[in-house]
C-alpha positions as CSV (number, residue, x, y, z in Angstrom):
1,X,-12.8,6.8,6.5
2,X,-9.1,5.5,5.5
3,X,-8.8,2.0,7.3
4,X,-5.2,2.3,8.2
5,X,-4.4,-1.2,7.9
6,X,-1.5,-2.4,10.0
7,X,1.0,-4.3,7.8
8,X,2.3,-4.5,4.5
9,X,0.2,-6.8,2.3
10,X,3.1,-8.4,1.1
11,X,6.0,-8.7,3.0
12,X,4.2,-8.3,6.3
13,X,6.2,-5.4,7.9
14,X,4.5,-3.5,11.0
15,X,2.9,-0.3,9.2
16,X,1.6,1.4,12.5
17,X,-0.6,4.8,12.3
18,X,2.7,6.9,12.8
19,X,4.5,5.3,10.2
20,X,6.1,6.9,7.6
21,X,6.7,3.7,5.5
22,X,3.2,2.9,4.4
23,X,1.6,3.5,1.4
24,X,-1.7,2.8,0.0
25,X,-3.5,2.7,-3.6
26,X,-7.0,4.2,-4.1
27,X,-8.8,0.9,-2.7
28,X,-6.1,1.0,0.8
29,X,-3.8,-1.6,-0.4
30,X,-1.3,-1.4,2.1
31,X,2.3,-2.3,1.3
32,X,5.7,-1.1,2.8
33,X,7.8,1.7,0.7
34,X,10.3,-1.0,-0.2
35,X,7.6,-3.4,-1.5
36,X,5.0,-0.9,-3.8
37,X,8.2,0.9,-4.9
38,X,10.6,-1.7,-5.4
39,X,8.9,-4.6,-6.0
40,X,6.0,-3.3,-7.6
41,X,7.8,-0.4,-9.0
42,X,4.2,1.7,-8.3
43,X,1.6,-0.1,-10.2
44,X,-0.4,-1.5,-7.2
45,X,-0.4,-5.2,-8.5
46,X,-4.4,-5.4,-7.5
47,X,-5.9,-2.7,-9.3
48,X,-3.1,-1.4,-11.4
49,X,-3.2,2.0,-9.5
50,X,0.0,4.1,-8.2
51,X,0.6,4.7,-4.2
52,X,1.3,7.6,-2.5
53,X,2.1,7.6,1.4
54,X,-0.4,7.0,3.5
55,X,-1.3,9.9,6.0
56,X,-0.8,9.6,9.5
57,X,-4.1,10.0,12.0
58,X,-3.1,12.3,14.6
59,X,-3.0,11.2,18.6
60,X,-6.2,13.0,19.2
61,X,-8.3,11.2,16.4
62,X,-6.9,8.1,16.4
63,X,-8.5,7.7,19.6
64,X,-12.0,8.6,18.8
65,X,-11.2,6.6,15.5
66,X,-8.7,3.8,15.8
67,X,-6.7,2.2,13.0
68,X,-7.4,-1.3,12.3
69,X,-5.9,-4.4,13.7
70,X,-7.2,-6.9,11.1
71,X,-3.9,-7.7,9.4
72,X,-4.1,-8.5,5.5
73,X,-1.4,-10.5,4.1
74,X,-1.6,-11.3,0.6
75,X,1.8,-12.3,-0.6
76,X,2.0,-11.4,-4.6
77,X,3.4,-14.0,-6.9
78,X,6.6,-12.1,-7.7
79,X,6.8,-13.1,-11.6
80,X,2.8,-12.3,-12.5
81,X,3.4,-8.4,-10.0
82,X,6.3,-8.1,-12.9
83,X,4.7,-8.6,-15.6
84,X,1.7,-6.7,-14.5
85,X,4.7,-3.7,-13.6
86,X,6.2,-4.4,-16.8
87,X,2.6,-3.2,-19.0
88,X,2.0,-0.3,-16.3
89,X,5.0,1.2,-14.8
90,X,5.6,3.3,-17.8
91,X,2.6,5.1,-18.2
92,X,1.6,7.9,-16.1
93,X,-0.9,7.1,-13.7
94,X,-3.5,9.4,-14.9
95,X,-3.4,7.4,-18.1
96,X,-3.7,4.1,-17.3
C-alpha cells in the first residue's frame, strides 16, 4: 500500500493526503511539484525514475489506513541532482 509520506524529501514542504502538490517516483520518493519538476526537472535524483502526482486517499480510507507521519528529509546536493538531470531528463522515461 502507497505510504503517503508527509513532506517533500527535499525542501521539506507539508505534502498532506489531500494535497495536490505531491508527487512520488516508483519507490515513493516524495518531493513537492516545484522540487521534482523544477529542481529535478523529472528524473527522481534517487533512482533516476520520473514522478507523477501522487493520488489522494479518500476521507473514508484514510481512516481505516492512515498516511504516514514519519517525515523523510533528504536534502539533495543541488550540483550532483543536475548532473544526474543533465544525463536523464532527455530521454523518455520508458527508455531509461
Amino acid at each position: 500500500m502507497l505510504e503517503i509520506r508527509p513532506n517533500c524529501e527535499h525542501c521539506n514542504k507539508e505534502l498532506p493526503n489531500t494535497s495536490t502538490e505531491a508527487m512520488i517516483c516508483t519507490f515513493e520518493c516524495t518531493y513537492c511539484k516545484s522540487c521534482a519538476l523544477e529542481v529535478f526537472e523529472n528524473v527522481c535524483p534517487s533512482c533516476s525514475g520520473n514522478f507523477v502526482t501522487r493520488p489522494i486517499r479518500l476521507k473514508k480510507i484514510i481512516e481505516k489506513y492512515p498516511a504516514s507521519t514519519i517525515e523523510v528529509l533528504k536534502p539533495k546536493d543541488l550540483e550532483k541532482a543536475k548532473l544526474h538531470s543533465d544525463v536523464h531528463k532527455n530521454i523518455p522515461p520508458e527508455k531509461r
